[in-house]
C-alpha positions as CSV (number, residue, x, y, z in Angstrom):
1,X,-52.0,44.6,-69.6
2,X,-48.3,45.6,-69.7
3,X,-46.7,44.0,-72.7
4,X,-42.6,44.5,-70.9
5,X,-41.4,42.3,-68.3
6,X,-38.3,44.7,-65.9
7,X,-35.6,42.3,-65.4
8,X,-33.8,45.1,-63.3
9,X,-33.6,48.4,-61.9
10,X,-30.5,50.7,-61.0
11,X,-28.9,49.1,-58.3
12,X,-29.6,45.5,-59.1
13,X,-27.3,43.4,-60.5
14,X,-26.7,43.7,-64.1
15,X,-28.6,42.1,-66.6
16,X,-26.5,39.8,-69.0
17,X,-28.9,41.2,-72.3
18,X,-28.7,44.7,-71.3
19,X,-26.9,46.5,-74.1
20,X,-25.1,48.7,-71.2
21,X,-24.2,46.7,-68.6
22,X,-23.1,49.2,-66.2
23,X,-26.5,50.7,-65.7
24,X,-27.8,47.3,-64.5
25,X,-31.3,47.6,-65.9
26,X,-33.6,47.0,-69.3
27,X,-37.0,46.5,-70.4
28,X,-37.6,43.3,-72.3
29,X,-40.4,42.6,-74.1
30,X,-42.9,39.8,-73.2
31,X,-44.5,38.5,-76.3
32,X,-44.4,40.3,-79.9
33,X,-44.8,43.9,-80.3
34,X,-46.3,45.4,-83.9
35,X,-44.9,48.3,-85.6
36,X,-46.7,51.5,-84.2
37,X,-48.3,49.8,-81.4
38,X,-48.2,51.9,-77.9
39,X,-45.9,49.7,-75.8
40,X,-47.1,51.2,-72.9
41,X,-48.4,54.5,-71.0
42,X,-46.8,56.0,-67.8
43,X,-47.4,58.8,-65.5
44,X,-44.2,60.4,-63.9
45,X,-43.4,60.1,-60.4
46,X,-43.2,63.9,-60.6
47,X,-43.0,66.4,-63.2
48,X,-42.3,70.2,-63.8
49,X,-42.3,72.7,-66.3
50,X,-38.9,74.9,-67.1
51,X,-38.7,78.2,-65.6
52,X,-37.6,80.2,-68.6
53,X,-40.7,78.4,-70.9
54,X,-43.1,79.3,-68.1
55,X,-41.4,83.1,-68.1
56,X,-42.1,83.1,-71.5
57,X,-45.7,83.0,-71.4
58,X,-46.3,79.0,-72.3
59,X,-48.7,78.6,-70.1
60,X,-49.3,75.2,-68.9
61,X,-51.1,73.1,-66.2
62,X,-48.8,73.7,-63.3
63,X,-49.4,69.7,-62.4
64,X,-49.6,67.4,-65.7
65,X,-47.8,70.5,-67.8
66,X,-51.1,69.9,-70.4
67,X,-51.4,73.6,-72.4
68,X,-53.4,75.9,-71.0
69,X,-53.5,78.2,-74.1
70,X,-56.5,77.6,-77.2
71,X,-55.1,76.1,-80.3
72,X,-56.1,79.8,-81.8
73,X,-54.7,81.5,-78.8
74,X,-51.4,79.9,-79.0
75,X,-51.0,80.5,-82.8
76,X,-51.5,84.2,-82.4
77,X,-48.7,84.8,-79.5
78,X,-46.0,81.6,-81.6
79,X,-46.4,84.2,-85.1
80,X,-47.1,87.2,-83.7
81,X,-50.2,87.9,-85.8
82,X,-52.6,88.9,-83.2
83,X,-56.3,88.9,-85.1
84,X,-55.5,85.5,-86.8
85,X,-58.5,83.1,-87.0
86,X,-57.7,79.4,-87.0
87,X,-59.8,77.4,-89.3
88,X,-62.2,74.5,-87.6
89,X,-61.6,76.1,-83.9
90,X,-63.9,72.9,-82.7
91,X,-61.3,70.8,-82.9
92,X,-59.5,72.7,-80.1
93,X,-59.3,70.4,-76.9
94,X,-58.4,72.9,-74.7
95,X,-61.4,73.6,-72.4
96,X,-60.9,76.8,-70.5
97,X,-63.9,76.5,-68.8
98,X,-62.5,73.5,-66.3
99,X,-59.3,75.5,-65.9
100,X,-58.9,76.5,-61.7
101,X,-56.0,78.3,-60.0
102,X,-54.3,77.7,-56.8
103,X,-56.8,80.0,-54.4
104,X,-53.6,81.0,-52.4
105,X,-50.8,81.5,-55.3
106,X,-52.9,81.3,-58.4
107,X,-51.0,78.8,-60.0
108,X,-53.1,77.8,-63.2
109,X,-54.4,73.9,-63.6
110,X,-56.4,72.8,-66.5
111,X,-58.6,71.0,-64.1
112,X,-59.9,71.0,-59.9
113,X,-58.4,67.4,-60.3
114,X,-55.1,68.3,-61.4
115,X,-55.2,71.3,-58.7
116,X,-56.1,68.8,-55.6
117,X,-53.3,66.1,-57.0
118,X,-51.1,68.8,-56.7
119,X,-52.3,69.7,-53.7
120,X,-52.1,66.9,-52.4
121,X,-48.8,65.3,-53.4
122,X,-46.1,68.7,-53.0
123,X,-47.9,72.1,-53.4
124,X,-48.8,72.7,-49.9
125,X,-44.9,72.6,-49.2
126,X,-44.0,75.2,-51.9
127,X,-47.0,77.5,-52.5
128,X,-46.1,81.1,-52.7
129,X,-49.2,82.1,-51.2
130,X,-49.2,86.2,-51.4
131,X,-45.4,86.3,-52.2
132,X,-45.8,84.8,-55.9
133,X,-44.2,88.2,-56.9
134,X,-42.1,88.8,-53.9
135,X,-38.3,88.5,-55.0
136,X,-37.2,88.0,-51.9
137,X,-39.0,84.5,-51.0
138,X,-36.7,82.0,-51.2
139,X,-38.3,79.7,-53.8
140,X,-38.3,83.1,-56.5
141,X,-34.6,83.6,-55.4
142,X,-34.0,79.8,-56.2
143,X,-35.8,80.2,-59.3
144,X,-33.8,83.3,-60.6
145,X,-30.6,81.9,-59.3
146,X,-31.4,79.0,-61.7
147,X,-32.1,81.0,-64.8
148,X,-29.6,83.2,-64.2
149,X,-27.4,80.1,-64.5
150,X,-29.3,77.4,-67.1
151,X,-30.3,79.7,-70.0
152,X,-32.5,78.1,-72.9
153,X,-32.5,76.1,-74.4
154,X,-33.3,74.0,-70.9
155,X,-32.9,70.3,-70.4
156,X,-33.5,70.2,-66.8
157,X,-35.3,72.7,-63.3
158,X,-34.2,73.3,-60.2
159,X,-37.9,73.1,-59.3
160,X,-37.9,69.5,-60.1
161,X,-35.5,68.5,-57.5
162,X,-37.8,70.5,-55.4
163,X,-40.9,68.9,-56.0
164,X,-38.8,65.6,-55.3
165,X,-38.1,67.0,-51.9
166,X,-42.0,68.2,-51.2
167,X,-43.2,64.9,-52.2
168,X,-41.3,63.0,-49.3
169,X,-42.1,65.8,-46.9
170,X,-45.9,65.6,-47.6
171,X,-46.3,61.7,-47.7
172,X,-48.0,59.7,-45.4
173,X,-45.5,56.9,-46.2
174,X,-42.1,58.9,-47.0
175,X,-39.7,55.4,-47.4
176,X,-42.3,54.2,-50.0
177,X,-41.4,57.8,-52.0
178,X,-37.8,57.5,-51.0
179,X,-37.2,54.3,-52.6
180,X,-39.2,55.1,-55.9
181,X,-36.5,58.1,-56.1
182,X,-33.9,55.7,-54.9
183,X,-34.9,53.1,-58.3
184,X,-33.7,56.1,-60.4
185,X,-29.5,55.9,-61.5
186,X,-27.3,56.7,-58.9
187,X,-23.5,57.7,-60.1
188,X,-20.0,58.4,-58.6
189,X,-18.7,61.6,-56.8
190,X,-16.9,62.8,-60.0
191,X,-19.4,61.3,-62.1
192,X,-22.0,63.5,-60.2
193,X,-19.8,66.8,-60.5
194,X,-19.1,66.2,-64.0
195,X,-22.6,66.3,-64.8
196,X,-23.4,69.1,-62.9
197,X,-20.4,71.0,-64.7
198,X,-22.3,69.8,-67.9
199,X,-25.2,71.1,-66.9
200,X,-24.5,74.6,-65.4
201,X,-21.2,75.1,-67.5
202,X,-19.5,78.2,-66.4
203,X,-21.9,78.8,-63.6
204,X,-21.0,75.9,-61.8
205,X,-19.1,78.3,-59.7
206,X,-21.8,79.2,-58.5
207,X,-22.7,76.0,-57.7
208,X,-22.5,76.7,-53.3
209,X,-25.3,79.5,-54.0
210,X,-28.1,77.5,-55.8
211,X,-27.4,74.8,-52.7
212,X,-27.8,77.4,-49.9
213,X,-31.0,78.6,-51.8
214,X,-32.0,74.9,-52.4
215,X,-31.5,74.7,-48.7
216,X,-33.7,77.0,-47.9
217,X,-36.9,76.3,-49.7
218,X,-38.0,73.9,-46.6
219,X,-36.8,75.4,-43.3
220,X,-37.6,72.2,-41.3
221,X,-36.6,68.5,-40.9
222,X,-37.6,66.3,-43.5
223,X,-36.5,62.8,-44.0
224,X,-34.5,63.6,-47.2
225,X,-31.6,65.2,-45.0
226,X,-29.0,63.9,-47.4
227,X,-30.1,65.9,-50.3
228,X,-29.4,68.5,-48.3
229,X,-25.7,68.6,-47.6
230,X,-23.4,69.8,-50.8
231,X,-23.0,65.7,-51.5
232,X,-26.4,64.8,-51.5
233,X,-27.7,68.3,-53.5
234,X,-25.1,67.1,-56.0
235,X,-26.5,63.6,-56.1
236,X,-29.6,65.1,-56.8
237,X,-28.9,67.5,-59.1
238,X,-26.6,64.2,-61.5
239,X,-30.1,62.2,-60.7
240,X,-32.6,64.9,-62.6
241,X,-29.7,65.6,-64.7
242,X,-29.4,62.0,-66.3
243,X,-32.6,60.5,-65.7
244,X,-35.3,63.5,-66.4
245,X,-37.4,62.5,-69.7
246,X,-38.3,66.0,-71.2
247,X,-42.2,66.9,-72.0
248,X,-43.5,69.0,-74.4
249,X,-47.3,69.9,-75.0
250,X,-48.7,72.1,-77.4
251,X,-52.5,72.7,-78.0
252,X,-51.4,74.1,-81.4
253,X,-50.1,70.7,-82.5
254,X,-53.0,69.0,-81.4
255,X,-55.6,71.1,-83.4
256,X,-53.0,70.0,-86.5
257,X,-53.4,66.2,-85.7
258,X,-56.8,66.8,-85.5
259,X,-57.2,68.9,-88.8
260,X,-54.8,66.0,-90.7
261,X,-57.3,63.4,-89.6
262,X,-60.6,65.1,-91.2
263,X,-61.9,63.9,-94.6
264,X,-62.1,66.9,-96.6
265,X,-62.9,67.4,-100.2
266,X,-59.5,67.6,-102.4
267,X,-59.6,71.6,-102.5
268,X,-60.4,72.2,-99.2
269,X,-57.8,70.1,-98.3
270,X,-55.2,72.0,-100.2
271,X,-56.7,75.3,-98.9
272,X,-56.4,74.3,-95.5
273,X,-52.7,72.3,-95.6
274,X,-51.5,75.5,-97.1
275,X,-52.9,77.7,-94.4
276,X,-50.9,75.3,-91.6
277,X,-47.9,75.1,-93.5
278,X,-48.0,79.6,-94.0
279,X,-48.8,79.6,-90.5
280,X,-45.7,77.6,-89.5
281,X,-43.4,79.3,-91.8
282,X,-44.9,83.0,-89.7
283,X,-43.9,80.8,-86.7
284,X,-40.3,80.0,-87.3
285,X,-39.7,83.9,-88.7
286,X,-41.3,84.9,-85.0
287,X,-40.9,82.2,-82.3
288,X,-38.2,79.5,-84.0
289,X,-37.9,76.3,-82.7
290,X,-39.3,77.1,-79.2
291,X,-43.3,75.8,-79.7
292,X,-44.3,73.6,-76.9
293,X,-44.6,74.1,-73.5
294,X,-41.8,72.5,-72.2
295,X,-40.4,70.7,-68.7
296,X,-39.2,67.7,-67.4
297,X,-40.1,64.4,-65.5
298,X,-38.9,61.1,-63.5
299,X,-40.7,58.0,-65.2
300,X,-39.7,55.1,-63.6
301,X,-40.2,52.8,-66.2
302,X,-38.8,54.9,-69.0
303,X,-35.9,55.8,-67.1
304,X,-35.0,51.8,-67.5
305,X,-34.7,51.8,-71.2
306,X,-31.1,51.5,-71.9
307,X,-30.0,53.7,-75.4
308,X,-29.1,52.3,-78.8
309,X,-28.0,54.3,-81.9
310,X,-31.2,52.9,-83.6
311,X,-33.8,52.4,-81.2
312,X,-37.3,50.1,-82.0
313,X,-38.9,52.6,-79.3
314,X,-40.0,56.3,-79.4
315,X,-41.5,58.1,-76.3
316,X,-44.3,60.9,-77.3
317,X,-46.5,62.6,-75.8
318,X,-50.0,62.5,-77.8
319,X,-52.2,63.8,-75.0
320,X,-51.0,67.0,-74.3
321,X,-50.2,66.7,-70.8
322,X,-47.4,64.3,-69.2
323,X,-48.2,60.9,-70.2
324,X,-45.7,59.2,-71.6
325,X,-46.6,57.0,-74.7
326,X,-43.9,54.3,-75.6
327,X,-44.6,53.3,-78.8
328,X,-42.9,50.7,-81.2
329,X,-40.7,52.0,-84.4
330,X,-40.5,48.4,-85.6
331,X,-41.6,45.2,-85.1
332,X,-40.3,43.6,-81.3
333,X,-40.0,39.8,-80.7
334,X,-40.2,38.2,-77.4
335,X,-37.4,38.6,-75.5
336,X,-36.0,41.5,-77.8
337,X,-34.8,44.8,-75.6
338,X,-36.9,47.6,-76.2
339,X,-34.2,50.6,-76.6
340,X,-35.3,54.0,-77.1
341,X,-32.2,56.9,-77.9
342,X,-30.9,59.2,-75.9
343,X,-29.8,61.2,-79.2
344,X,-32.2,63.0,-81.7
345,X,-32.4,62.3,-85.6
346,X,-30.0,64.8,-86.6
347,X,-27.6,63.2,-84.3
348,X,-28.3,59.2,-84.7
349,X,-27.3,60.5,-88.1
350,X,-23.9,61.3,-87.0
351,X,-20.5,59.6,-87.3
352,X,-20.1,57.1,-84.5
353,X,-17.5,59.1,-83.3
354,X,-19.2,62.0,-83.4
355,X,-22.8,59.9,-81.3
356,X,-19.8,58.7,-78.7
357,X,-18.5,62.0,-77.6
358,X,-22.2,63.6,-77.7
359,X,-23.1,60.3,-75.4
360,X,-20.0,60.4,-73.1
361,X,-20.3,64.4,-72.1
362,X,-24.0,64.2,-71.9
363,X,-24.7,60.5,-70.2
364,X,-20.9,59.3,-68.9
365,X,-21.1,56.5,-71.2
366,X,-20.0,54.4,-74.5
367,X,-22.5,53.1,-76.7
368,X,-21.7,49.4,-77.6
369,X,-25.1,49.0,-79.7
370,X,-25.6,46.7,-83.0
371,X,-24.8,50.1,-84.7
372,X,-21.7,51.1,-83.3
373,X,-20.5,47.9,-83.2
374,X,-20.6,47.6,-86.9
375,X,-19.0,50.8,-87.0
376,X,-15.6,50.1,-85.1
377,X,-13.4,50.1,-88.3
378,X,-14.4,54.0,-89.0
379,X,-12.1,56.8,-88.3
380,X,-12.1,58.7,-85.1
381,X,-13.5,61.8,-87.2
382,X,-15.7,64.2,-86.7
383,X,-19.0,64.5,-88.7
384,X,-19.3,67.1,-90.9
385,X,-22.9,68.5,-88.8
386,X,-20.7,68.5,-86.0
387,X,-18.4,70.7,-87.4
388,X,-19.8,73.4,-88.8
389,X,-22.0,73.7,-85.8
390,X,-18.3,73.6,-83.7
391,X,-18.0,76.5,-86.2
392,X,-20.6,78.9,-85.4
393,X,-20.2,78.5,-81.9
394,X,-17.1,80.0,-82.3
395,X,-18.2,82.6,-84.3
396,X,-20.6,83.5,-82.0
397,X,-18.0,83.5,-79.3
398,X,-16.4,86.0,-80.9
């Protein structure tokens, strides 16, 4: 049973314990949440993977984004050492035996029910069909437009928005899907173009072209008209922009999880720890930080978690595929807002000035949480992290 109670979505009037008011929604809890406990577990309304990642070669299910690649297979191609061997292979949950492709675009799914949900909810509407390698289809000129404008690392797709779009067009009941998207945040005119500007930076000139290609894509009347004209495409675009939860999968990390929780003898233990920690460090010299496949989705109930410079929740993704886990980072009492952060460690770490101008550029707002309300009486400065990464930006401007 779900341990929250939603006092309000986007739209509604604001709640009077919400931490940001403006947003007009939260997630409260309903009786007392432990320390570690899974809050809850949601699917996303749609999901997609980014197009540079799936350029890249991380293959994953084209529907719940799970990773298609072995454990073993993925460590070879993330370090680069082609005959490597990874210890205990049986704990590898990647079964490429269940794994189908799209019989008319060969799209890869890690499963016939993860193709027909596809299927069945917005693939018919944007299969390639024979032109999955034609440049000229409009859905591979939308892609490259987009890549040639949002270069990784990626926080959002154009083929998101897309899917939004095929959804509606495929439903049965298209103003059930309608108002599920229309739950999500909504924001002003300049709000919407500021975001856009954030996310496209100097492309944003180009800004008319991805919306003729968007356009394009479905080349009959749909009852989502209004994301269609330059105002609507931009609404859209600040919707996936602000409210898109990213989703990273790796069968790699998995088989680690899996090899931490075995009972081993203390030198095979040591042996094995070692190996994982040699094979990470041939990792980051290869790959870097880049080792999941990666994307984004709408989750209706995450998306109504308001941010707080130290959250008591944590979203994850334990599965391998896009299921969202919330779980607890400290105990929750009844009542008590559960807050998850829009910033990562290294920047909760950050002065408050420097978490309010990340916040402001990136979501359009202030953070008035317990932690930067103690922290009112601290300089407007800068932190040093900030700085130095300010720093070699411009040094590699140069």
């Amino acid at each position: 049973m779900p341990v929250l109670l939603l006092l309000s979505f986007c739209g509604d009037q604001p709640s009077p314990h919400s931490l940001h008011l403006i947003h007009g929604k939260g997630l409260f809890a309903k009786r007392s949440i432990k320390k570690g406990e899974t809050i809850f577990v949601e699917r996303p309304l749609v999901a997609a993977q980014f197009l540079w990642n799936f350029l890249y070669k991380y293959k994953a299910c084209d529907f719940c984004l799970r990773a298609l690649e072995t454990a073993e297979e993925n460590a070879r191609r993330l370090s680069g050492i082609p005959g490597l061997s990874l210890p205990h292979p049986e704990l590898c949950r990647v079964r490429p035996e269940l794994h189908q492709a799209c019989p008319q675009c060969q799209v890869m799914y890690c499963s016939s029910e993860c193709r027909q949900a596809a299927a069945d909810q917005y693939h018919r509407a944007l299969c390639l069909g024979p032109s999955q390698e034609d440049p000229d289809h409009p859905i591979n000129k939308l892609k490259d437009a987009w890549r040639s404008m949002h270069y990784p690392p990626e926080t959002s797709s154009i083929m998101l928005m897309a899917r939004m779009v095929a959804v509606v067009k495929q439903a049965k009941d298209k103003a059930h899907w309608q108002k599920l998207f229309s739950h999500f945040c909504s924001r002003t005119a300049n709000e919407e173009e500021e975001i856009a500007h954030k996310l496209l930076g100097e492309q944003f000139r180009e800004f008319s072209l991805l919306h003729t290609l968007f356009e394009s894509i479905v080349n009959e009347s749909v009852p989502v008209l209004q994301w269609f004209v330059p105002e609507g495409f931009r609404s859209l675009f600040a919707l996936v922009g602000t409210n898109g939860q990213g989703i990273g999968t790796s069968s790699l990390s998995q088989w680690v999880h899996a090899c931490d929780a075995l009972e081993l003898p203390a030198h095979q233990r040591e042996h094995l720890d070692s190996f994982i920690d040699q094979l990470y460090k041939d990792i980051e010299k290869e790959t870097g930080d880049f080792l999941n496949c990666e994307g984004s989705g709408l989750f209706l109930l995450q998306s109504s978690c308001n941010h707080s410079c130290i959250p008591n929740a944590e979203a994850s993704f334990p599965d391998n595929n896009f299921l969202l886990h919330l779980g607890a980072l400290s105990d929750i009492a009844p009542g008590e807002e559960i807050c998850i952060s829009y910033l990562d460690c290294c920047q909760r770490d950050r002065s408050r000035h420097s978490r309010h101008k990340i916040l402001r550029e990136n979501y359009l707002f202030v953070c008035s949480c317990p932690k930067c309300a103690s922290q009112t009486d601290e300089l407007d400065v800068t932190s040093e992290e900030e700085e130095e990464e300010e720093g070699e930006d411009e040094m590699t401007d140069v």
